[in-house]
Structure formats: C-alpha cells, structure tokens
N, C-alpha and C positions, 0 to 999 in steps of 0.2 A: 504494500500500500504506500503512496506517494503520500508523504512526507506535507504539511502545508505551516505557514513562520504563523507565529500569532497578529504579526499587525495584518495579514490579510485574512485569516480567521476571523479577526474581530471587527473590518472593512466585509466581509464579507456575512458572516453569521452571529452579529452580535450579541444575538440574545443566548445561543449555544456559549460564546466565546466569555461573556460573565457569569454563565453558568457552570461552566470548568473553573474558571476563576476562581468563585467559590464568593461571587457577591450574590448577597442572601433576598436582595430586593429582583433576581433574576427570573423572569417569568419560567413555571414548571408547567408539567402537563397540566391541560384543561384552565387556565390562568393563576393555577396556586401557586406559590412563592415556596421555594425551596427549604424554607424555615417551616412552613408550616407542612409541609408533607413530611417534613423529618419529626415532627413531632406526633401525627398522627401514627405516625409506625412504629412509635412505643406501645400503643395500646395491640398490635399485632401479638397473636399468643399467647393473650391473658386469660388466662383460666379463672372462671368467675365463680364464689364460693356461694353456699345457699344463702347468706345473709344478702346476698347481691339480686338471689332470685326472691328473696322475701322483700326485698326495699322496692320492688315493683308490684306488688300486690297491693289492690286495693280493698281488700277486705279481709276481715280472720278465716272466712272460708277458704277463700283461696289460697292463705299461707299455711294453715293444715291441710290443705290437700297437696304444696309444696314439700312438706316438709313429709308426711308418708309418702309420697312418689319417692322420694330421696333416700328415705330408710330403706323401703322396697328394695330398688336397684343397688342397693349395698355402700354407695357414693356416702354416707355420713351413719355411724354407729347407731343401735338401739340405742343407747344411756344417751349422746349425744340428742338424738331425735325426741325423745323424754325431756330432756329441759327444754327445749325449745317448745313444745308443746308444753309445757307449764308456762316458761316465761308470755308467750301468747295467749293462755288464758288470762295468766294474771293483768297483764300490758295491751296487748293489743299490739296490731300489726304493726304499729307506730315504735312499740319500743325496739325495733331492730334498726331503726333510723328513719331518716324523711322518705318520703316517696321519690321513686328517681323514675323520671318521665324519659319517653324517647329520646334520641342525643345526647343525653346524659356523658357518656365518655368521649365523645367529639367535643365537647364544651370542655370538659373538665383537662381537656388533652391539647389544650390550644394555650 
C-alpha cells in the first residue's frame, strides 16, 4: 500500500486526518465525537445484577416475580432470594433504589 505524508492527508481527508490525530472534537460514525463513542463502550459487557432488574420494576408484583425467575434458573441463591423477598415485603420495590427508566446507562455513560 502506497505510502501518503500527512499535510496531504489532512488537504485531502480532514476529518479522517484529526481523527488519527487523536482531536476529540473529530466527527465519528453517524456524527458522534470520538469522546463520546469511547465512553459509551465502557458500558459494553456489563453484566447487570438482579438489583438492576429490580430498579426497573414498577410494582412489588413484578419484582417477586423477578426475583423467583432468578432463584428458578439458579442465577442468585435460595437464602439470597429469601431476603430479598422479605426486604420487599417489608420496603417495597422502592427500597432496592429509584426507578431506572429506559437510557438509563446511555445517560449515566456520557
């Protein structure tokens, strides 16, 4: 592959030629900034815990039905699954934390 100097890389493909560069205000795919698609690829991989599936519940039904799905398939202990089915009677779905609505980790990851 031939060979090209950077002052005509960057006469020629500027937006590529600051984005080798490593300036952050460098348009990336679809118009996102280089900074912010590096941040969103932290969240890549994150394995989300039941407190994560409980803090999107809106009601105590549906966080004991979270929390027996989860005992079920083995994913969190009997004695584990046992407190959390008390601390929900006693608390409410509320006390595992606030409600996290959709984009919740897109926001939180910016």
């Amino acid at each position: 592959m031939k060979g090209i100097d950077e002052k005509e890389l960057k006469k020629s493909y500027p937006h590529l030629h600051d984005e080798v560069a490593g300036n952050e205000d460098a348009p990336h795919e679809g118009g996102c900034h280089k900074l912010g698609a590096i941040k969103l690829d932290r969240g890549r991989g994150y394995d989300p815990s039941i407190l994560d599936f409980l803090q999107r519940c809106s009601t105590d039904a549906e966080a004991m039905e979270i929390i027996c799905f989860m005992e079920k398939r083995g994913e969190i202990s009997r004695a584990y699954a046992a407190s959390l089915k008390r601390r929900l009677s006693s608390g409410g779905v509320r006390s595992f934390g606030a409600k996290r609505l959709p984009g919740h980790y897109e926001r939180t990851l910016r």
